[in-house]
C-alpha positions as semicolon CSV with decimal commas, in nm:
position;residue;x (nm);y (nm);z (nm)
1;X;-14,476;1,564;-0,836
2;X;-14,509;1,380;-1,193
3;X;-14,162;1,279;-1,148
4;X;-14,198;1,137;-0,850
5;X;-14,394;0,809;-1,032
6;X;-14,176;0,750;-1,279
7;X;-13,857;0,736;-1,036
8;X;-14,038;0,507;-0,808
9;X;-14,151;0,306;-1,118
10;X;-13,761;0,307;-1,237
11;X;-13,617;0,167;-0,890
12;X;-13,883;-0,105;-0,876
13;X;-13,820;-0,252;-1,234
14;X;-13,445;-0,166;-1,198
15;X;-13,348;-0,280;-0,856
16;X;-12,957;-0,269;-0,898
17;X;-12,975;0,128;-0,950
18;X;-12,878;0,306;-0,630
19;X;-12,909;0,651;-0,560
20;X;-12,632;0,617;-0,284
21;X;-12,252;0,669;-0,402
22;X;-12,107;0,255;-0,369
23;X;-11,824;0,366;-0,340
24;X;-11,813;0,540;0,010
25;X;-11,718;0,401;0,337
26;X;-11,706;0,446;0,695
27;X;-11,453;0,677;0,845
28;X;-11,334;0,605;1,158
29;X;-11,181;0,799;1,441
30;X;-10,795;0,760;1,420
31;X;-10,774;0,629;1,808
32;X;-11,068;0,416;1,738
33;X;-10,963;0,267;1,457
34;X;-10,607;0,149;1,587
35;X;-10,797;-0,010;1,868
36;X;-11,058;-0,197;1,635
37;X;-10,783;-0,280;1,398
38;X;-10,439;-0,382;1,592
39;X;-10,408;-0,760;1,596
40;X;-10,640;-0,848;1,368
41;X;-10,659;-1,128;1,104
42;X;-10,627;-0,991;0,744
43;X;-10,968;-1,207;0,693
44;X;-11,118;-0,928;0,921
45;X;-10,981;-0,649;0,820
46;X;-11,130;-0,735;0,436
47;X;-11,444;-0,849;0,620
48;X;-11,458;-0,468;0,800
49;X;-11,349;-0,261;0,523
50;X;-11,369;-0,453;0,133
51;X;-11,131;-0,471;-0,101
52;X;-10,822;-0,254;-0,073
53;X;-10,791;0,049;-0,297
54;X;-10,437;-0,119;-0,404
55;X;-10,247;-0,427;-0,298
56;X;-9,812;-0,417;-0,367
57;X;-9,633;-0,765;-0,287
58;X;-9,263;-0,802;-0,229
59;X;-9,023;-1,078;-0,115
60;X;-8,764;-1,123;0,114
61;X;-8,629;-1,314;0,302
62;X;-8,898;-1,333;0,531
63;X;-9,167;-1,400;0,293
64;X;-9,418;-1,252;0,117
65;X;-9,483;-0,879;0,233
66;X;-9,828;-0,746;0,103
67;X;-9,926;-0,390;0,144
68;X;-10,285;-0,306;0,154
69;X;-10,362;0,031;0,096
70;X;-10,696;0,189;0,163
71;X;-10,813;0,582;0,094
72;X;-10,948;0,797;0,309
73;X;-11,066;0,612;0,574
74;X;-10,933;0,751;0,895
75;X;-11,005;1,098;1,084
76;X;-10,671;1,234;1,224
77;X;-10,662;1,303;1,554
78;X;-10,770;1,639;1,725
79;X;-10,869;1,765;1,389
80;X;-11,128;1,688;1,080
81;X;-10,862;1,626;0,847
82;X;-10,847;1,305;0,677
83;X;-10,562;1,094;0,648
84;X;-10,548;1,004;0,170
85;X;-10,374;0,675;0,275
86;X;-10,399;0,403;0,578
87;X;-10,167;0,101;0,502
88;X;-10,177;-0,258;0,626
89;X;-9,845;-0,454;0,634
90;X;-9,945;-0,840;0,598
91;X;-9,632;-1,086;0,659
92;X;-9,669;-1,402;0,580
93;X;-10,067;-1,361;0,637
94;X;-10,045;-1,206;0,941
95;X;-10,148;-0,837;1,003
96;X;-9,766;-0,713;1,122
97;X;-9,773;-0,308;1,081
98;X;-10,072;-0,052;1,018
99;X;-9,992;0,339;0,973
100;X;-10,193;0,597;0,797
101;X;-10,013;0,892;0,567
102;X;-10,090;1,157;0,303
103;X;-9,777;1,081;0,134
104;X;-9,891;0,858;-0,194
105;X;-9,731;0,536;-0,052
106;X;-9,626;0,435;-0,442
Protein backbone atom coordinates (compact mmCIF):
# COMPACT_ATOMS: atom_id res chain seq x y z
CA UNK A 1 0.00 0.00 0.00
CA UNK A 2 3.05 2.57 0.56
CA UNK A 3 3.68 2.26 -3.01
CA UNK A 4 0.62 3.04 -4.04
CA UNK A 5 1.35 7.09 -3.06
CA UNK A 6 4.33 7.45 -4.54
CA UNK A 7 3.09 6.01 -8.08
CA UNK A 8 0.12 8.21 -7.96
CA UNK A 9 2.45 11.10 -6.89
CA UNK A 10 4.86 10.06 -10.01
CA UNK A 11 1.94 10.13 -12.76
CA UNK A 12 0.65 13.48 -11.47
CA UNK A 13 4.07 15.39 -11.62
CA UNK A 14 5.06 13.29 -14.71
CA UNK A 15 2.06 13.28 -16.93
CA UNK A 16 3.75 11.98 -20.23
CA UNK A 17 4.59 8.50 -18.42
CA UNK A 18 2.09 5.86 -19.47
CA UNK A 19 1.68 2.64 -18.07
CA UNK A 20 -0.03 1.45 -21.40
CA UNK A 21 2.39 -0.03 -24.24
CA UNK A 22 2.14 3.22 -27.19
CA UNK A 23 2.92 1.21 -29.35
CA UNK A 24 -0.15 -1.18 -29.73
CA UNK A 25 -3.05 -0.92 -31.99
CA UNK A 26 -6.32 -2.15 -32.89
CA UNK A 27 -6.66 -5.43 -34.65
CA UNK A 28 -9.27 -5.83 -36.83
CA UNK A 29 -11.23 -8.73 -38.21
CA UNK A 30 -9.78 -9.59 -41.71
CA UNK A 31 -13.49 -9.29 -43.45
CA UNK A 32 -14.02 -6.21 -41.47
CA UNK A 33 -11.19 -4.59 -42.21
CA UNK A 34 -11.35 -4.95 -46.15
CA UNK A 35 -14.78 -3.47 -45.84
CA UNK A 36 -13.64 -0.39 -43.61
CA UNK A 37 -10.59 -0.02 -45.72
CA UNK A 38 -11.38 -0.64 -49.67
CA UNK A 39 -11.69 2.72 -51.39
CA UNK A 40 -10.41 4.79 -49.06
CA UNK A 41 -8.28 8.00 -49.24
CA UNK A 42 -4.67 7.41 -48.03
CA UNK A 43 -5.54 10.62 -45.70
CA UNK A 44 -7.88 8.06 -43.92
CA UNK A 45 -6.20 5.26 -43.80
CA UNK A 46 -3.18 7.37 -41.77
CA UNK A 47 -6.06 9.06 -39.93
CA UNK A 48 -7.41 5.21 -38.84
CA UNK A 49 -4.24 3.54 -38.27
CA UNK A 50 -0.85 6.23 -37.76
CA UNK A 51 2.12 6.11 -39.30
CA UNK A 52 3.10 3.03 -41.28
CA UNK A 53 5.61 0.63 -39.80
CA UNK A 54 7.62 1.24 -43.28
CA UNK A 55 6.94 3.21 -46.41
CA UNK A 56 9.04 1.84 -50.04
CA UNK A 57 8.53 4.28 -53.17
CA UNK A 58 9.17 3.27 -56.73
CA UNK A 59 8.62 4.78 -60.22
CA UNK A 60 7.28 3.84 -63.30
CA UNK A 61 5.78 4.75 -65.72
CA UNK A 62 2.71 5.31 -64.05
CA UNK A 63 3.99 7.33 -61.27
CA UNK A 64 4.96 7.17 -58.01
CA UNK A 65 4.03 3.71 -56.33
CA UNK A 66 4.25 3.90 -52.42
CA UNK A 67 3.90 0.87 -50.32
CA UNK A 68 2.70 1.25 -46.85
CA UNK A 69 3.33 -1.47 -44.73
CA UNK A 70 1.75 -1.96 -41.36
CA UNK A 71 2.41 -5.04 -38.64
CA UNK A 72 0.16 -7.04 -37.21
CA UNK A 73 -2.90 -5.52 -37.59
CA UNK A 74 -5.33 -7.93 -39.11
CA UNK A 75 -6.99 -11.29 -37.67
CA UNK A 76 -7.06 -13.93 -40.48
CA UNK A 77 -10.06 -15.31 -41.19
CA UNK A 78 -11.67 -18.42 -39.42
CA UNK A 79 -8.73 -18.52 -37.15
CA UNK A 80 -6.76 -16.30 -34.32
CA UNK A 81 -3.75 -16.10 -36.28
CA UNK A 82 -2.44 -12.84 -37.17
CA UNK A 83 -1.43 -11.77 -40.41
CA UNK A 84 3.00 -9.96 -39.58
CA UNK A 85 2.27 -7.74 -42.66
CA UNK A 86 -0.94 -5.80 -44.29
CA UNK A 87 0.24 -3.63 -47.29
CA UNK A 88 -1.33 -0.56 -48.90
CA UNK A 89 -0.50 0.13 -52.60
CA UNK A 90 -0.88 4.08 -53.09
CA UNK A 91 -0.66 5.18 -56.95
CA UNK A 92 -0.37 8.38 -57.62
CA UNK A 93 -2.18 9.20 -54.09
CA UNK A 94 -4.80 7.04 -54.53
CA UNK A 95 -5.35 3.85 -52.38
CA UNK A 96 -5.07 1.20 -55.61
CA UNK A 97 -4.31 -2.41 -53.90
CA UNK A 98 -4.45 -3.65 -50.10
CA UNK A 99 -3.36 -7.40 -49.20
CA UNK A 100 -2.12 -8.73 -45.97
CA UNK A 101 0.93 -11.54 -45.82
CA UNK A 102 3.43 -13.16 -43.42
CA UNK A 103 5.98 -13.13 -46.01
CA UNK A 104 8.44 -9.99 -44.96
CA UNK A 105 7.32 -7.87 -47.99
CA UNK A 106 11.22 -6.44 -48.24
Amino acid sequence: MKLLPLLLSVLLFFPGISLADSTTHKTYEEMAFLKHFTGKTPEFIRTELGEPDSIAKKENASGTIEFWIYRDLVQQAHSDKIYRYTQFGIVNGHVETLGHTNRDPK
